[in-house]
C-alpha positions in Angstrom: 0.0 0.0 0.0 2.9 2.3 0.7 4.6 1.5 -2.3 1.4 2.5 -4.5 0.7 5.9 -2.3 4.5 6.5 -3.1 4.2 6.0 -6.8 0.8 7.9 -7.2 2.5 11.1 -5.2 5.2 10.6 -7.5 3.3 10.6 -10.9 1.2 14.1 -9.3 4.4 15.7 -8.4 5.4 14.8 -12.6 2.2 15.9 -13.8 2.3 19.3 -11.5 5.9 19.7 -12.8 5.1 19.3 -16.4 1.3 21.7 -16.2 3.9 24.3 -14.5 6.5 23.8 -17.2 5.6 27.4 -18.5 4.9 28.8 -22.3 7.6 27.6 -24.2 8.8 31.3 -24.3 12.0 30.6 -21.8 13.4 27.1 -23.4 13.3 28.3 -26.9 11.8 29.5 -29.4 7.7 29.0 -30.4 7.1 31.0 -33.0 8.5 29.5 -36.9 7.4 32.8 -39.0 9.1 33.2 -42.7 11.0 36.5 -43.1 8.0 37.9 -44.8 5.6 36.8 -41.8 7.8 38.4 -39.7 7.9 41.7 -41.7 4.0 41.8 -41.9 4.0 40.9 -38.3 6.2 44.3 -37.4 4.6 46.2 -39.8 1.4 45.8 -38.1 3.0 46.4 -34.9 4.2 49.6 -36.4 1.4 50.9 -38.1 0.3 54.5 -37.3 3.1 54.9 -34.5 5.4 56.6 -36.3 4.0 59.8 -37.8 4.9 62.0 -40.4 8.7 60.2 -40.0 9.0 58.2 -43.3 10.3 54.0 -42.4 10.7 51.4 -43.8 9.8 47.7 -42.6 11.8 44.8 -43.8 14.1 41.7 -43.0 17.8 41.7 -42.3 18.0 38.3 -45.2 16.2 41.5 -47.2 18.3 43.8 -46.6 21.7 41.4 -46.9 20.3 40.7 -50.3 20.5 44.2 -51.0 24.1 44.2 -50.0 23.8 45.6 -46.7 25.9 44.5 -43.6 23.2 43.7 -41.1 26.1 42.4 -38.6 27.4 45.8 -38.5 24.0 47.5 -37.8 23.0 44.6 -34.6 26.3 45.4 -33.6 25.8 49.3 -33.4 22.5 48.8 -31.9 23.8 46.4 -29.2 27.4 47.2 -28.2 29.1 44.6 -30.4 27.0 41.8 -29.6 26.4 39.2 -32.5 23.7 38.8 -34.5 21.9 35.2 -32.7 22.4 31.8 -33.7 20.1 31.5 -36.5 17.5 34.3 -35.6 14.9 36.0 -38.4 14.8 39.7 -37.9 12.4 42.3 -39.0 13.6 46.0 -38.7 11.3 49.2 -38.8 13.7 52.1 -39.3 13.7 55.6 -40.8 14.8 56.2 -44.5 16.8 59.2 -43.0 18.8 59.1 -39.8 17.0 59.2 -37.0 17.0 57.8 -33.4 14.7 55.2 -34.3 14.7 51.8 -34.4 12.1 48.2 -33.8 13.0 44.9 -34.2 10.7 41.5 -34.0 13.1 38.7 -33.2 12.5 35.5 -34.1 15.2 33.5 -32.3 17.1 30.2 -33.3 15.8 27.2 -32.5 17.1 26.1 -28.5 17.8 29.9 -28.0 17.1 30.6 -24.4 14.5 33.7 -25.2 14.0 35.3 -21.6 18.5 35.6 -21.5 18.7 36.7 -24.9 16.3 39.3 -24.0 18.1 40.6 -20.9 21.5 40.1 -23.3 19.8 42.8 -25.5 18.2 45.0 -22.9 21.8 44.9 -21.0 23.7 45.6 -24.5 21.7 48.3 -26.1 23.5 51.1 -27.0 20.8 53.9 -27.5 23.5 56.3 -28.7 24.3 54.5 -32.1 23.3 57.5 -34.2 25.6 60.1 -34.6 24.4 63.5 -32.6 21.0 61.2 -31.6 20.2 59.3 -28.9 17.0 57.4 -28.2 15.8 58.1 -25.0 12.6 55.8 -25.4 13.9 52.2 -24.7 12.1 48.5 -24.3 11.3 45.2 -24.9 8.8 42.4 -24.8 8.9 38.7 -25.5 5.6 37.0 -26.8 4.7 33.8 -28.7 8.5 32.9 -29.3 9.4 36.7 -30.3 11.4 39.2 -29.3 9.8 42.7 -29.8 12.7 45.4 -29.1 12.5 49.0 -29.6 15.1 52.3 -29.0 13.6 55.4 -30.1 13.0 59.2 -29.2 10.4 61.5 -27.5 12.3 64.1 -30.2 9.8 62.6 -32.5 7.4 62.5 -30.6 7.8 58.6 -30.2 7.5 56.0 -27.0 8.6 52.5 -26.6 5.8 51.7 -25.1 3.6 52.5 -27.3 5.2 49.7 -29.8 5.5 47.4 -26.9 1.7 47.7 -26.5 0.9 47.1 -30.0 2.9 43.8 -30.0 1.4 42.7 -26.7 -2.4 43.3 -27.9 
């Protein structure tokens, strides 16, 4: 009898273990959007937030297509941190310099989401524009993503506002 008490706290204590196990969001990543998903996905997010200021929305395989160094731009935006193991990226950023910038990060598959989130919230480098700095910084995870956003009240422009967007 003890032996079948012992087994039967043991398989509640599993299940309890496995019910509390959490959204998926801390072990890696959920979401599996194409690049173009991903765009649509931050253009959305984006839409109406940022003014008169004319942006453009696309991916960082877009924009390497295109010839662009998108190691050199994550690395400007995050104090020389590297670009993530296999991440998608979507980028909504002015045609001009300004102090603007949102990503949606898709990371690798196994990437612990929840540490590279605090990686990019302990590496940002609001200052990477020239004579600009974005006062107006956060981040949010979600479904697998990694909304992250430095930008300025200059332009009349929050973080939160983005992070809100994304969290709707």
């Amino acid at each position: 009898m003890k032996k079948v008490i012992a087994l039967t706290l043991a398989l509640v204590l599993a299940l309890a273990l496995v019910a509390c196990g959490g959204n998926g969001d801390k072990g890696g990543a959920t979401s599996n959007l194409t690049d173009e998903e991903l765009v649509a996905k931050l253009t959305a997010i984006c839409d109406g937030k940022t003014g008169e200021m004319p942006v453009e929305t696309t991916s960082f395989a877009a924009l390497q297509e295109n010839g662009f160094e998108t190691d050199g731009l994550f690395k400007n935006w995050f104090n020389n941190m590297d670009v993530p193991a296999g991440a998608k990226i979507a980028v909504n950023q002015p045609i001009m310099g300004q102090a603007h910038v949102v990503l949606l990060i898709q990371p690798g598959e196994g990437t612990d989401i929840e540490k590279l989130k605090t990686d990019l919230d302990s590496n940002a480098n609001p200052g990477w524009m020239i004579c600009m700095t974005a006062d107006s910084v956060g981040s949010a995870v979600k479904d697998g993503l990694i909304l992250f956003v430095m930008t300025s009240s200059e332009l009349g422009l929050d973080a939160q506002t983005f992070i809100d967007a994304f969290n709707a």
